[in-house]
Every structure is written in C-alpha cells, then in structure tokens.
N, C-alpha and C positions, 0 to 999 in steps of 0.2 A: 721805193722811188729813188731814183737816182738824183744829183746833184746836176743842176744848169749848167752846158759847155757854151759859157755865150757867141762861141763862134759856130756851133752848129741847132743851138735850139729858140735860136731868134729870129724868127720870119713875119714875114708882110705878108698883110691878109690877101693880097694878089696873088701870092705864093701857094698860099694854103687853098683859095678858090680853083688855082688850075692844077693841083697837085694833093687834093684833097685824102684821096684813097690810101697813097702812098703817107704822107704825113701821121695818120690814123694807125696804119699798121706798125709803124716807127715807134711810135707812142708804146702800143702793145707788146710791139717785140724788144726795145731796149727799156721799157718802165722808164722813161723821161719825160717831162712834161716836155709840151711847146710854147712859147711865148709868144702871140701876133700881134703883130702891130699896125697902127692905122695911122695913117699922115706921119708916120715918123715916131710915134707915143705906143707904147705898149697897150692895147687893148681887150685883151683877151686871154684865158691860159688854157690849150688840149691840154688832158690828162687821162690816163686810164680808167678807165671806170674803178677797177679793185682799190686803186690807189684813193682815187677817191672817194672811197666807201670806208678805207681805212681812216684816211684824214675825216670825215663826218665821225665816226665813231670814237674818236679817240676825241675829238673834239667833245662830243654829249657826253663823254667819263669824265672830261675834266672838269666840263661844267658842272658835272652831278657832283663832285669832290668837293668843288669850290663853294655847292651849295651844302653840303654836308659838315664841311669845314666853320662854316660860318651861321649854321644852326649849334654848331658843337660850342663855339666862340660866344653864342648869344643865352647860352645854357639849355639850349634846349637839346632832345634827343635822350635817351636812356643809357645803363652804361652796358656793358661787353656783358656780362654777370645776368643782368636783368634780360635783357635780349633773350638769351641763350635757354632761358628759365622757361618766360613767353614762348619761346618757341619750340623747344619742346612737350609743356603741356598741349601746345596746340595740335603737333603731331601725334602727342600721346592717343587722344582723344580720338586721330582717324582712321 
C-alpha cells in the first residue's frame, strides 16, 4: 500500500457517490487508499481488499507476539529445548 498524496486521495463522499466505480478501480490499480469525507471531516477510508487482509493479518501476529511476550514476562510458557523435545515425541509416535 502506497503512502497518501493528500492532494489526490482526499475526497467527499459526494465524490465518491457520483464517481464510485472509478474511485474503486483507482484503489486496485495504484494500491492507495482513499480518504472521504463528510461535512468537511474525514469519514471513512476505501482500501484494497489485499491490503487489507494484509494490515488484519499483521495486526493478529502482533497481537499474538504481544500476547506471547507477556506470558514469557509472567513466566509462563516452556523453554526452546523443552518444546522441541514435546514435539517431537509427539510426531514420533504418528
């Protein structure tokens, strides 16, 4: 996903209603979001879908870190050694 050019990816949702189709393929074809806006205030952000399926995804690993991180902080969790041990008995066995 590309960086905001704010002189071309900031439009009013009146914009975006009469010029909808075009806006959408804009999106797809340069990977930039759009920004709309309503009464004058930023309302809304088009985005790719890929892009954001990327941004979700990258979002739930960091979460998952943050929660990994802070099991590892609170002592819990086993170590690299122990894991690696477990886990292979466990394949041994199928």
């Amino acid at each position: 996903m590309s960086h905001i050019q704010l002189d071309r990816d900031i439009r009013s949702l009146s914009d975006f209603r009469a010029n909808a189709a075009s806006f959408i393929e804009r999106v797809k074809s340069e990977r930039r979001p759009i920004i709309l806006t309503q009464h004058g205030k930023s309302s809304a952000v088009l985005i790719d879908v890929e892009d954001y399926q990327k941004m979700v995804d990258k979002i739930q690993l960091l979460e998952e870190l943050s929660a990994a991180r802070a099991e590892l902080d609170n002592g819990e969790g086993i170590s690299h050694d122990e894991f690696f041990t477990k886990l292979k008995s466990q394949y041994a066995n199928s």
